[in-house]
N, C-alpha and C positions, 0 to 999 in steps of 0.2 A: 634644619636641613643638613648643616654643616655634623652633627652628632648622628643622623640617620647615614651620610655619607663615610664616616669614619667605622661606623659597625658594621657597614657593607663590607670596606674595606678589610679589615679584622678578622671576618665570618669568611672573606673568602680566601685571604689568605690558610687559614684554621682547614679551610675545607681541601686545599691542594696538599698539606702536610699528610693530610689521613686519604689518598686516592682511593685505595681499592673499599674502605670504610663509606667514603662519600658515593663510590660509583653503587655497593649493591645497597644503599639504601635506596638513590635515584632507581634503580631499579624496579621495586614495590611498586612506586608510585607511577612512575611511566607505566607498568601494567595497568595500572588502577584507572589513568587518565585515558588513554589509547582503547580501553573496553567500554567507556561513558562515552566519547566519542565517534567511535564507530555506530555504536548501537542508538546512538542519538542521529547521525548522519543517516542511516538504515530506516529509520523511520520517517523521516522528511522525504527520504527518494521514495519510501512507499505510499506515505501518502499524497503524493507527488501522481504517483504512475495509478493509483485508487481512483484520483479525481480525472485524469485522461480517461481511464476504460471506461469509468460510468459516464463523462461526456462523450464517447465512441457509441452510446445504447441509443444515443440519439436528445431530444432534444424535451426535457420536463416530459420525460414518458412512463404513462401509468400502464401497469401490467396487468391482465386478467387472466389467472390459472384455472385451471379445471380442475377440479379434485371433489373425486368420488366420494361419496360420501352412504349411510346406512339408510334405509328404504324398506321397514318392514320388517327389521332382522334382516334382510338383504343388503350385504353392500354391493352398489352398482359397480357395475368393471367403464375400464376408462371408453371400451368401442362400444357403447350401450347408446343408444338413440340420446338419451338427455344428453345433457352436460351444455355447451358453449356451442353457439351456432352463427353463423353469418347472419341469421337475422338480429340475434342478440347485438350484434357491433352497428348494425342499421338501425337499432332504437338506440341503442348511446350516441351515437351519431345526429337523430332526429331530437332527441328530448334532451342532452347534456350541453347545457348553456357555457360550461367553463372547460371544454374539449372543443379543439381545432378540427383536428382529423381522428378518424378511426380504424386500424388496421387487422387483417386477419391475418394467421399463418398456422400452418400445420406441416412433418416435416418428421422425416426416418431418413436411416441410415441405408444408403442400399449399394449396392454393386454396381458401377458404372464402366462401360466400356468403350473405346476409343479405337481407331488404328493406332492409334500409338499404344496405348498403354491401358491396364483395367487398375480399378482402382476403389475403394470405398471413399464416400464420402456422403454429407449432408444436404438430401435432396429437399428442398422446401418451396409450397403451394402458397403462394403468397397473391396480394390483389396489388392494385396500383397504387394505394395510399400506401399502402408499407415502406416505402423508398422516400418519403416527405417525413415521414412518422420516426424512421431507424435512421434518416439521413445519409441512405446508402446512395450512391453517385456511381453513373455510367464513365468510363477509360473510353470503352469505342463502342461505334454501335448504335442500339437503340434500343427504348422499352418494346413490350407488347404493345398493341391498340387495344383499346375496348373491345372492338369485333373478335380480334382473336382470343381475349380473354374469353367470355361469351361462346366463344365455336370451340372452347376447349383445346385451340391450335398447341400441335405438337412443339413448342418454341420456348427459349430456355434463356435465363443470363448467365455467367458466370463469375467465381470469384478467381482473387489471382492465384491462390493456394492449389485450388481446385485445378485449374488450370495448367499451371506448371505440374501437377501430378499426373494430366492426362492427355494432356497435349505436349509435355517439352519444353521446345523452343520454339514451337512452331505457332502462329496464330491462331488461335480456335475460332476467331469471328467466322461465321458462316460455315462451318464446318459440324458434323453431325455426330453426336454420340448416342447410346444407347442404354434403356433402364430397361433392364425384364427385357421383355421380344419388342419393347416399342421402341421408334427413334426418334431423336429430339435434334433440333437443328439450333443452335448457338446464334445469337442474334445481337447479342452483347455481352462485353466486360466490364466488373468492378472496380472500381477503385479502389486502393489497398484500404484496410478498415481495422485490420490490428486485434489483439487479444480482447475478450470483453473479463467482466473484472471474475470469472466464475470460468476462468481460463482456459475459451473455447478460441479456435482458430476462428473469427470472423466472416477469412477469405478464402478458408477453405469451403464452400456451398455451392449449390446449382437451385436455381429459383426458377419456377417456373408457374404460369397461372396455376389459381389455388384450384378451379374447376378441372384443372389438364390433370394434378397433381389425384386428386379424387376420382377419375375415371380412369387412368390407367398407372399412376405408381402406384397406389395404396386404395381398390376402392373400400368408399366410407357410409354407412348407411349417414344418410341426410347431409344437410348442409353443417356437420359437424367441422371444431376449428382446435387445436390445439392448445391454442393461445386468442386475447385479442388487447390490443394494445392501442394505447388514444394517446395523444399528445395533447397538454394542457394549455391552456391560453394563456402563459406565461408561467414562470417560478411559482409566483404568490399564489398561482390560483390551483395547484397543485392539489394538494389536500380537497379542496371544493367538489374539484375533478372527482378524485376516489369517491369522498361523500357519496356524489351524484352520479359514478356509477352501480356503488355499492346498492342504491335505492332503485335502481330503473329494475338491476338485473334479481332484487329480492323480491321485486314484484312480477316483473314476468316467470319469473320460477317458482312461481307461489310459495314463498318460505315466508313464516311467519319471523314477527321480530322474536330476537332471543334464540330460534334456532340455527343451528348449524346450517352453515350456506353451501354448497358443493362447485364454488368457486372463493379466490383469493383474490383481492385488489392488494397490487402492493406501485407505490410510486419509485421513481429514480431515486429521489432522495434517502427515501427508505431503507434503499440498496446502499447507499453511500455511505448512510451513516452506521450501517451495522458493521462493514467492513472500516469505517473507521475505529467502532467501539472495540473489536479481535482486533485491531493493530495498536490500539494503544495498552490494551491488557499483555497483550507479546511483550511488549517496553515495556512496560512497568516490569515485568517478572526479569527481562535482559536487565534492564537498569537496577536492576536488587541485585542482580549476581555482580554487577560492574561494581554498584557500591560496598559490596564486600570484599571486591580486590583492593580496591580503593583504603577502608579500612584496614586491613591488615597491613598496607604499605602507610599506613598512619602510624600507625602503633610499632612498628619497624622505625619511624622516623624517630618517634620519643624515645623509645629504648635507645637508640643509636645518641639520641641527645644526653638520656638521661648518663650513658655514660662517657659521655663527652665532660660533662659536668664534674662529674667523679675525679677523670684524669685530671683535668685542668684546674683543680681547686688552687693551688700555689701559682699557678699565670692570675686567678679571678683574687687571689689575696694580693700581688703586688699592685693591679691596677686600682686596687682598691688605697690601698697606699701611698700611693701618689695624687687619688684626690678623687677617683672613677665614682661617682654615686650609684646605687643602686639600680636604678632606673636603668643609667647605663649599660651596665652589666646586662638587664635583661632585656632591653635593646639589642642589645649585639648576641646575645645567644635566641632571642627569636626571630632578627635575621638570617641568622644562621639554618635556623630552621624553613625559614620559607624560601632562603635561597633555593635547597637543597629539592625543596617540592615545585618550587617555581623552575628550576632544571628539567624534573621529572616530566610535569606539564611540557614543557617546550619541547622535549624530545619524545613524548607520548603523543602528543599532537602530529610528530613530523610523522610519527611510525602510523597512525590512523590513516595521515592523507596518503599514504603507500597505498596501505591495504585499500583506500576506497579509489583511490583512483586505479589500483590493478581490478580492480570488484567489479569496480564501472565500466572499465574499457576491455579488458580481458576478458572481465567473464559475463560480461550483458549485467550486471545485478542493478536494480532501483536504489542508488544512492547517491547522496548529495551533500558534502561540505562544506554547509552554509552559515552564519554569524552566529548563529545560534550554537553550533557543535564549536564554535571555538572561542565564545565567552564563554562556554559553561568551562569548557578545557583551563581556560585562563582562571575563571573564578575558583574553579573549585581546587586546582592546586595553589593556592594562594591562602583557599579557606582551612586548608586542610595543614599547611603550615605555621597557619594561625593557632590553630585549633589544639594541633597535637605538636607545636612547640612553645607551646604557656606554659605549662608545667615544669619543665627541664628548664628553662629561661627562669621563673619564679626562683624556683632552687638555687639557681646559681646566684638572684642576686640578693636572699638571704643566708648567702656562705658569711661567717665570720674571718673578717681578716687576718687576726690574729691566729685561727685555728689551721686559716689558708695556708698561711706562709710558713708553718709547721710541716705542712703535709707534703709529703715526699715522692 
């Protein structure tokens, strides 16, 4: 300990002699370290805000898309009688053992007007499971009834997006707006719901029954749906769920096995994990670019060592003289090296938590400064001093003495 403290010693003295030498090597390196770190913090805050949005879809929720598919040399267009229908969601519903609930919705973009203000936004036909199913939650107010659902009642929710767009400041409970020539009377508000991960406004929509939505925003030949969506009987039974839709709905649509189906099951998880696999592909290719600043500010540190070495040949022959062993010697010149990256690190480090804390709070961005971004900070300028001052340290401490103390 006492020989690791005296090369400290030595290495840092050595290092305040040569400032502006010492400072643009730390330089390299602090770029090196501060672009591992950020771009490692950057990925923790995003997978971070990945796993909020897909739990914002709601709760172990499996998806059912509609997509057209070939009929003859015909391919069907999406307003064609087939496709996903409200009875389809009433046999997954009836027949799927590892499904809770089952939801429909269907849903365009249209022109909505207010006294206050006109505005576009996302009208959507939804039933009453939909709000157990998405985990969407009333502010004020109240849902439809059955009967109204059923009478096709002209009666609407709203979200808060939607709201502030067409009302203001002003309360919208109970107050009337209009799609097309019809008017719809506001009966309740959302609770805020947040981006979903496919980075749609949540709370910007108007929902209103899916039969009201079918007669007079959009009519639809039959009880066609959008979407339909089930929510599974837990985590585990997730997969089961799809299984068991995928089979209810290949047989009421007469599709043999092996053929193409003219819908898609996909689960939450499904979701989750594909926007995990693009955000760790993102990293890996950001952390290449990091580790090649990194690198260069390696090799900047040896070159700077290696002629450290050079200079100092008549300092490494007299200690050598007086009794220094080898060992020694390269003690004190690979501290000297890792001092110099252990610098780099610390002030690489301090310039990340700028950038991410200005990232964070400045500019809204998903990131997070957690243990992880500051061992690797720590490790890898430490490894990197190790690494790329073996060499220059080796050299120095097979200088010859006698050729040291010649050298001028």
């Amino acid at each position: 300990m006492t020989a690791v403290l005296s090369a400290l010693r030595v290495a840092l003295s050595a290092l305040v002699r040569a400032p502006l030498r010492s400072l643009l090597t730390v330089l390299g390196i602090l770029v090196g370290i501060a672009a591992v770190v950020v771009v490692t913090a950057l990925g923790e805050g995003a997978s971070g805000r990945i796993g909020s949005r897909v739990e914002s879809l709601g709760s172990n929720v499996v998806y059912v898309f509609d997509t057209p598919r070939a009929r003859s040399g015909v391919k069907r267009a999406r307003g064609s009688a087939a496709g996903l229908t409200d009875a389809d969601a009433e046999a997954i519903r009836r027949e799927a053992t590892a499904v809770a609930d089952v939801s429909v919705f269907t849903s365009n973009t249209s022109q909505v007007m207010t006294a206050f203000a006109n505005a576009k936004t996302q009208v959507m036909g939804v039933d009453l499971f939909y709000f157990p199913v998405r985990g969407f939650e009333l502010a004020t107010g109240r849902l439809w009834t059955r009967t109204e659902e059923r009478a096709k009642a002209r009666v609407c929710l709203i979200g808060p997006s939607a709201a502030t767009n067409l009302f203001g400041s002003a309360d919208p409970l109970g107050r009337t707006l209009r799609i097309g020539k019809h008017p719809y009377t506001v009966i309740g508000t959302l609770v805020v719901k947040g981006t979903s991960p496919f980075g749609e406004d949540q709370d910007d929509r108007i929902m209103m029954p899916v039969g009201t939505w079918r007669g007079h925003v959009q009519p639809t030949l039959g009880n066609r749906v959008h979407m339909i969506m089930a929510s599974a009987k837990g985590f585990e039974r997730a997969d089961q769920a799809v299984q068991e839709i995928e089979s209810i709905l290949r047989q009421r649509h007469r599709i043999r096995e092996g053929n193409e189906a003219d819908f898609v099951v996909r689960s939450q998880e499904q979701f989750r994990t594909t926007q995990e696999r693009i955000l760790k592909v993102l990293s890996v290719l950001l952390l290449s670019v990091a580790a090649v600043a990194l690198f260069v500010g390696g090799v900047g540190v040896m070159n700077i060592m290696l002629v450290t070495v050079t200079e100092r040949r008549r300092e490494i022959g007299i200690r050598m003289a007086l009794g220094a062993q080898p060992r020694d010697i390269q003690l004190q010149f690979l501290i000297e090296a890792v001092t110099l990256t252990a610098l780099g690190g610390a002030l690489g480090l301090l310039l990340a938590a700028t950038f991410v804390a200005v990232a964070r709070f400045g500019l809204g961005w998903a990131m997070t400064l957690g243990p992880t971004a500051i061992v690797l900070a720590v490790g890898t300028s430490l490894l990197v001093g190790l690494l790329f001052g073996f060499l220059p340290a080796r050299r120095a401490a097979h200088v010859e003495p006698m050729e040291a103390l010649r050298h001028e």
